[in-house]
Structure formats: C-alpha cells, structure tokens
N, C-alpha and C positions, 0 to 999 in steps of 0.2 A: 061624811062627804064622799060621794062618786071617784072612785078613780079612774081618771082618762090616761089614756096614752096618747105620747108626743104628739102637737099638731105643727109646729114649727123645726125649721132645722139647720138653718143659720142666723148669725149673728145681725146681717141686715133686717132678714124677716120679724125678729125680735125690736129690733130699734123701729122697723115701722109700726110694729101694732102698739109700740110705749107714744109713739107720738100722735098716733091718731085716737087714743083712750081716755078718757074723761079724770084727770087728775095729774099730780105733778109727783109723787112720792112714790117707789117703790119698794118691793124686797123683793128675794128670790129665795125661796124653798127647795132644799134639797128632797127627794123621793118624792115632788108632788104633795108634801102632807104639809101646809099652813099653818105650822105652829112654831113656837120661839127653840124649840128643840132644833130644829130643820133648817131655821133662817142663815143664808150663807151669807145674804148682803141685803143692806138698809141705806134707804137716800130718803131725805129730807130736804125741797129747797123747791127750784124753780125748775122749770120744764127744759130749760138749755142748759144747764147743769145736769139734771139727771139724762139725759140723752147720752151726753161724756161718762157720768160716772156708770151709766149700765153699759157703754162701752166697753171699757175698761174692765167690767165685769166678766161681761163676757167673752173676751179676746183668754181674762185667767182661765175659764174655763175650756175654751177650745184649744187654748194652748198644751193644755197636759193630756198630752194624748192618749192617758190609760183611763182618763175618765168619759166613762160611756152613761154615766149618770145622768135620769130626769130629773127636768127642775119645773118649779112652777113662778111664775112672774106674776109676782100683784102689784096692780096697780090701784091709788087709793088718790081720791081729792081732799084736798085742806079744808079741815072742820073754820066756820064763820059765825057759829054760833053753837055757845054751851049746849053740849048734850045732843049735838046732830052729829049722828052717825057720814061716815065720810061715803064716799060712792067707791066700791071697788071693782077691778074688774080683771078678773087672773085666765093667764092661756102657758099651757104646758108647752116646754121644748125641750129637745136632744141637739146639744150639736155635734159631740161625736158617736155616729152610731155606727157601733160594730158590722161588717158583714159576713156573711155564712156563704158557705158552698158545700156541697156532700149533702153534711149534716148538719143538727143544729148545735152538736158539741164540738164542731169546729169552727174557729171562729177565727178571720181574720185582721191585720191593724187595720187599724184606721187609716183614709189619705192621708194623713199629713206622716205620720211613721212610712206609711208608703211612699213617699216621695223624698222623705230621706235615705231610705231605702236606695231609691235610683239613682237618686245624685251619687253614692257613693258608688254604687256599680256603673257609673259612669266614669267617675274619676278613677276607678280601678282601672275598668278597661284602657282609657289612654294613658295611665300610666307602664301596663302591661305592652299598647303599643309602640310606646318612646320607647320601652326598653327592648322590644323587639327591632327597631328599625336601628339602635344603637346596637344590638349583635349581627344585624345581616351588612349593616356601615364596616363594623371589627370585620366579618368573615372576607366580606371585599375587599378591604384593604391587606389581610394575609395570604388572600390570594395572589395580589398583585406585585405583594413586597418580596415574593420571591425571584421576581423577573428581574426586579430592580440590580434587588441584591449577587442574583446569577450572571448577570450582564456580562461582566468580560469570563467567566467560568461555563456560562451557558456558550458562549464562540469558542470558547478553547475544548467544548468535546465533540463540535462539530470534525467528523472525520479528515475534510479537507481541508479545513482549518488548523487540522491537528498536525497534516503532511506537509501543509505548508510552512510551520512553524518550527517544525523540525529540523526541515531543509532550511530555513532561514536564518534559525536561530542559534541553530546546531552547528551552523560553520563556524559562527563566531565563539563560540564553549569551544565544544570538543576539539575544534584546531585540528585536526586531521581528517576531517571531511573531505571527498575528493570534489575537486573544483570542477564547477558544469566545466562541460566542453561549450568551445567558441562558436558561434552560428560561422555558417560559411562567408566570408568576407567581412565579421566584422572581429576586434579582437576581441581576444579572452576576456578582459577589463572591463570594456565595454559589456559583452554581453553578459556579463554578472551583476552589473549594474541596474543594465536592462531589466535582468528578470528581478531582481530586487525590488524595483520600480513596480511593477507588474504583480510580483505578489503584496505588495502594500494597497493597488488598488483593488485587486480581486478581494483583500480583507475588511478595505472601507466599505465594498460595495455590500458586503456582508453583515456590515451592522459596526464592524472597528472602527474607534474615532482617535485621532491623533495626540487625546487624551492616554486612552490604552497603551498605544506605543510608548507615551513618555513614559508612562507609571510602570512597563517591561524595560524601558532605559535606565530607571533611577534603583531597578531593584539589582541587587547586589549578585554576584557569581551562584553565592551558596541558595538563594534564592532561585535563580533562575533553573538551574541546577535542579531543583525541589521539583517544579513545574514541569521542568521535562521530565520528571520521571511521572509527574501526574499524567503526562501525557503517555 
C-alpha cells in the first residue's frame, strides 16, 4: 500500500469526513499501515455512536501532547450478505504536528504545550507584580512611619523650637533661671504669663498639639531633665 502523508489536521475535520463516508464502523491505524498490528481503536455499531466514540478518540490523542504521530482512519460498511466484502474508505491525519524553525532538528512543542506554556508565564508575571506592588506598598509606608514616629522629636530639633523650650521649660527645672524682665507698664506676672502664652501659640502654630504638652506634663523631673540635655 502507497504511503501518504497527513491530509487532515483536526479533530473536527476528522469527524466530518467519518460522517459524510459510506459506512458506520471504524478503526484507526497507527503509522498509517492497516493492519491488526497498528490498530489503536475499533467501533462497531451505528453512525451516532461512532461519531462519540471517534470523538473520544480522538480528543486521546490530541490530548497527549508528545504525540506527533500519523494515523490512518478507516472506514468500513456493515456486510448484508455472506461473503460481501464491506465498502471501505481510509483518509490519513496529524493532529499534533510539530513545528520547525532554523532547522529541521529543531523542533518546537506543539500549541497546546505552548499555551500552557503562557498561561504559566502569565501567572508568573502577576504573581511577580503583586509582589512587587506589595514592596513599593512596604517601602511607602517606611517612609512615611518615620514622620509619624519623629512627630514631637522632629519639633524638638527644630532650633527655635529648641530655644523656646529651653526658656520655657527651663524655668520651671532649673529654678534659677532669671525671670524676663517686665514690659513697661505691665507687671512682671503678668508679662511672664504673657509670654508663656505666646510661646505656646508660636509652638502650635508649628505643628505642637496640646496633646504633646500633656505627654511633656505627665513626664516625670528625671525625664524632662533627659530631654533637655537632648536638647
């Protein structure tokens, strides 16, 4: 027998030429060669039955993607009387066929390997970008947490924040700070008061919240002490 190469090359092309061919029973030969050696699949029955089962057929073999293997499809009609040969009628197909680039000893997967292939390079890559948009999310936020954190230590190394504190907070520690002098016509009391006042608002306007002051009230001598020397 002649050997041909593949004329078909998917599985629907296959299922039409079994439905429009003269008979109801198939096989399928592996290498093309028609003998019981070769037979991979056998159907016996009616024409809507073998349509499924050569389905099935051949879904096995497009499914295994390393097989790039010719087959040959025969198809045969139901003998009606002793001793008549049946009508057959066979057509060769590939459904997974290799392809080449370069040369012809290179040889690349099939689609469907190829396309698992991408899927997974696909899921790589957005896995690579979550994890990327989760370190530039971290870096953001360690940038940010140090302002938080430096809040009242970022105002205490502001310079004038520094002299103000000093003066203000220094009277009431060291206890022998010498006491502003009085504005002219108002008293001494008073204008200690005054400027007390006055440096509390030039510290709010700075960013100090009456929060800070409390948490400089509640902290203890040896503490404050500490702070002025930070300063």
């Amino acid at each position: 027998m002649a050997v041909f190469k593949a004329e078909l090359f998917n599985i629907q092309q296959v299922l039409h030429f079994y439905e429009g061919a003269e008979g109801e029973n198939f096989k399928i030969f592996a290498r093309m060669n028609p003998t019981d050696a070769y037979c991979r699949y056998s159907f016996t029955g009616s024409k809507e039955e073998g349509i499924n089962e050569l389905e099935t057929a051949l879904l096995q073999i497009k499914n295994n993607a390393e097989n790039f293997n010719e087959y040959l499809l025969q198809v045969s009609s139901n003998v009606s009387k002793k001793g008549q040969k049946p009508e057959m009628t066979n057509i060769t197909f590939q459904l997974n066929k290799p392809q080449y680039f370069g040369s012809s000893n290179f040889q690349q997967n099939n689609p469907v390997r190829t396309e698992i292939l991408l899927e997974k390079l696909v899921e790589q890559n957005q896995l690579l970008i979550t994890k990327m948009s989760a370190k530039e999310a971290e870096e953001d936020f360690e940038e940010e947490e140090p302002e938080q954190e430096e809040g009242l230590a970022g105002i205490l190394k502001n310079p004038e924040v520094q002299s103000m504190l000093i003066g203000a907070i220094g009277r009431f520690i060291a206890g022998n700070a010498p006491v502003a002098a009085a504005i002219a016509g108002i008293p001494k009391e008073e204008s200690h008061h005054f400027e007390c006042i006055q440096i509390v608002e030039s510290l709010m306007e700075k960013g100090v919240t009456i929060e800070h002051l409390r948490a400089l009230d509640k902290m203890s001598t040896v503490k404050l002490n500490s702070l002025l020397l930070m300063l």
